[in-house]
C-alpha positions in Angstrom: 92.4 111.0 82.2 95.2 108.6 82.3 95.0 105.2 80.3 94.2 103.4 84.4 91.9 106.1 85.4 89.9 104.8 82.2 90.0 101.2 83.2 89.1 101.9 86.6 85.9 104.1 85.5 84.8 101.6 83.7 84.7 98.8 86.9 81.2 98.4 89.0 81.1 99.3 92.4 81.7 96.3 93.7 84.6 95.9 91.5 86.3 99.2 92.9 85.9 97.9 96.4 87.5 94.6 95.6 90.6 96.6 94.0 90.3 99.0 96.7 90.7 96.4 99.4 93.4 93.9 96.9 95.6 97.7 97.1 94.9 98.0 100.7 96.4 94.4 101.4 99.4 95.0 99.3 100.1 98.3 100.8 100.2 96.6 104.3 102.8 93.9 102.6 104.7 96.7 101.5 105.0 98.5 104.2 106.0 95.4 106.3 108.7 94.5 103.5 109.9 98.3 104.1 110.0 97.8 107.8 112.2 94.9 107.1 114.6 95.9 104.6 113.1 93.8 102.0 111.1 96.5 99.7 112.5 96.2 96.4 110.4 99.3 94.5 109.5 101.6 97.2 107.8 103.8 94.0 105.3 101.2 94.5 104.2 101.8 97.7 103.6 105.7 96.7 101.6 104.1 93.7 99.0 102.0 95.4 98.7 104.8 97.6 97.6 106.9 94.7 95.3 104.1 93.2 93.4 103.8 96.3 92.5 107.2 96.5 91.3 107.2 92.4 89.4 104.2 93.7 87.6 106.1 96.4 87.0 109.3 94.3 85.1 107.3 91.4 83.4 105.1 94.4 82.1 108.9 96.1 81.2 109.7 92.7 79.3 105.9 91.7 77.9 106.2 94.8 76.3 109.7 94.3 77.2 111.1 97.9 78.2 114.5 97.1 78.5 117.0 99.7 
């Protein structure tokens, strides 16, 4: 587990979802800068990408809807 994956598991639900919807946001600026020819690390966009999707795999988990 890397040193964020510990920092996230460590947040409350609520918590998560704020980050989760702060990365969503800045994804959508992002993309909008790229659109434009303003992005100036397009690694980044790839990397909130990634964080969202930890985010929703320890929310499933919090939550305790397995399948």
């Amino acid at each position: 587990m890397s040193k964020s994956s510990k920092k996230l598991s460590e947040l409350s639900v609520d918590e998560l979802a704020t980050r989760r919807r702060e990365l969503k946001e800045e994804s959508l600026m992002l993309r909008v800068q790229k659109e434009a020819g303003q992005l100036e690390n397009p690694s980044r966009i790839r990397q909130a990408r990634r964080e969202v999707a930890r985010i929703e795999t320890l929310l499933t988990a919090k939550r305790g809807h397995h399948q």
